[in-house]
C-alpha positions as semicolon CSV with decimal commas, in nm:
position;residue;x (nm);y (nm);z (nm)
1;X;12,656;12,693;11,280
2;X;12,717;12,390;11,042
3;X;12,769;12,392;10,679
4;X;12,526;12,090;10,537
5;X;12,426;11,959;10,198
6;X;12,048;12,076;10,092
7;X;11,823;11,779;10,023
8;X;11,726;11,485;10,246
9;X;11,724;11,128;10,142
10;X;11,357;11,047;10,045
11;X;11,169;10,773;10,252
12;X;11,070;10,553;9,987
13;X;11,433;10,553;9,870
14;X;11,467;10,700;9,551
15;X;11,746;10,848;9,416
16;X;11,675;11,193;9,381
17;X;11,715;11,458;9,740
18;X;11,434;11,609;9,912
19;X;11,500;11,972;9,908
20;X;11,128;12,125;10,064
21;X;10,906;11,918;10,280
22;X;10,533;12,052;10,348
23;X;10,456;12,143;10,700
24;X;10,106;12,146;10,733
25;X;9,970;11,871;10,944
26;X;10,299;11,739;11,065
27;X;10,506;11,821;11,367
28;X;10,872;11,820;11,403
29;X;10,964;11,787;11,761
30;X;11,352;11,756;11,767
31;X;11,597;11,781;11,441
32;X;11,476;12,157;11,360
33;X;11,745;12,370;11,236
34;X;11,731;12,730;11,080
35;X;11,864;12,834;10,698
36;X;12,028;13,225;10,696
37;X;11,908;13,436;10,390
38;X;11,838;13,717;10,269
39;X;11,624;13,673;9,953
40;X;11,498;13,367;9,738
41;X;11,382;13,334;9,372
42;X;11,085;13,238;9,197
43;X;11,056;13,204;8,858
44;X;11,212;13,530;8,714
45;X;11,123;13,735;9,045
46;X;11,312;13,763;9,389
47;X;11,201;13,825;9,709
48;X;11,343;13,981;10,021
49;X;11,248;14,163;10,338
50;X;11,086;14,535;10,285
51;X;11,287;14,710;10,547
52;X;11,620;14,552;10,391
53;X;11,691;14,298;10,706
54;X;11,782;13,940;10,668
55;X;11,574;13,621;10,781
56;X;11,548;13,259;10,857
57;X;11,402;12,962;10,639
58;X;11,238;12,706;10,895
59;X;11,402;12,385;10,787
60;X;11,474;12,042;10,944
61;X;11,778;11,791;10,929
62;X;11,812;11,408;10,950
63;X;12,187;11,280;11,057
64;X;12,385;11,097;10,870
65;X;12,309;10,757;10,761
66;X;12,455;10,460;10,509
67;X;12,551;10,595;10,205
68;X;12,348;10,960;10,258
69;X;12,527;11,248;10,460
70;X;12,434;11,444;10,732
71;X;12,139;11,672;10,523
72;X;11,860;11,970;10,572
73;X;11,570;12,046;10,426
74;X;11,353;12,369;10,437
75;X;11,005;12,342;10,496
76;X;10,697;12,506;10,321
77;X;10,412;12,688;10,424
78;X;10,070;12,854;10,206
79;X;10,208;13,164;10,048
80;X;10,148;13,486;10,193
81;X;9,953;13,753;9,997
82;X;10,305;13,916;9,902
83;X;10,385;13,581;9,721
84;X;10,071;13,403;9,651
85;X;10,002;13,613;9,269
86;X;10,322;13,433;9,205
87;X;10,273;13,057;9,333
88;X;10,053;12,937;9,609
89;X;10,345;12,782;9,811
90;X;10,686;12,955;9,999
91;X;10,934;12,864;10,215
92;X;10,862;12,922;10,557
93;X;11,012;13,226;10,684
94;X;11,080;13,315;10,991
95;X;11,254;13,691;11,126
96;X;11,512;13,685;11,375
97;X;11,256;13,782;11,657
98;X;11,106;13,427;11,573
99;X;11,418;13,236;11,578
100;X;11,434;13,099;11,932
101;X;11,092;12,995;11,923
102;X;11,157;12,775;11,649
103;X;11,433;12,625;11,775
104;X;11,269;12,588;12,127
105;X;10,976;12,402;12,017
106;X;10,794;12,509;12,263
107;X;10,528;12,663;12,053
108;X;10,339;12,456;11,817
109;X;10,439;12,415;11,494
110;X;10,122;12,590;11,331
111;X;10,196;12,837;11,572
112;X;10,471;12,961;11,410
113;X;10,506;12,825;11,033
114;X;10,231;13,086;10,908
115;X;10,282;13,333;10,644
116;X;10,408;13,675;10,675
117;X;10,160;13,949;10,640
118;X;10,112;14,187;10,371
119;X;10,385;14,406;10,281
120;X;10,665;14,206;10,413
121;X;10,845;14,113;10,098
122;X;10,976;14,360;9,834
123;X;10,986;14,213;9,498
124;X;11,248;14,245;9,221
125;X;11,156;14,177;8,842
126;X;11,495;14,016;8,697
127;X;11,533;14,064;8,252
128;X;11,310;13,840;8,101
129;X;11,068;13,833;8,326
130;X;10,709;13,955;8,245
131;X;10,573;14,263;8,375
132;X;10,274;14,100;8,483
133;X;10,265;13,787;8,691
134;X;10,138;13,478;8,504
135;X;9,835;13,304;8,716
136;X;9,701;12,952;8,631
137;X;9,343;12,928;8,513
């Protein structure tokens, strides 16, 4: 286990860090790495497991190069129906049974970056939030 800054350079060079990077359609076939948690915000709302237990983001990492350190990202996924009255995107989250897989690579990436189903995530209302979630229309 390493301790690494969040937020890869971006390709085209800007100066601001890459933080998420969207899955779909890509593969990542070396430089995978997993993120401990146990919940993560949105908005005013958190989420964590249902049965209390602790998880993985899926996330990758680029070494170290010129004047940018050693760095992760996590990687993003569709939302699963838990998630998806709040925004339409989520980390991907793996549990600890998935883990190895991930790390393996031997399963394909849309194998294994797919949302959680129903019921997975408990969520918390934090003060100031509102009672209902706001959708776009």
């Amino acid at each position: 286990m390493v301790e690494l800054p969040w937020g890869l350079r971006p390709r085209d060079g800007g100066p601001r860090a890459v933080n998420v990077v969207r899955s779909e359609g890509r593969t990542f076939p070396t430089h995978r790495c997993l993120i401990p948690a146990s919940d993560f915000r949105l908005k005013s709302f958190s989420f964590s497991f249902a049965n209390g237990d602790w998880f993985y983001f899926a996330g990758i990492w680029r070494p170290a190069a010129d004047d940018w350190p050693e760095a992760y990202a996590i990687l993003t996924i569709e939302a699963n129906a838990d998630i998806a009255p709040f925004h339409d995107r989520q980390m991907a989250v793996l549990t600890r049974d998935q883990r190895m897989a991930w790390l393996d690579g031997f399963l394909p990436e849309e194998e294994i970056l797919q949302p959680l189903p129903a019921g997975t995530f408990r969520i918390k209302r934090h003060a100031g939030a509102p009672a209902q979630p706001i959708l776009a229309v």
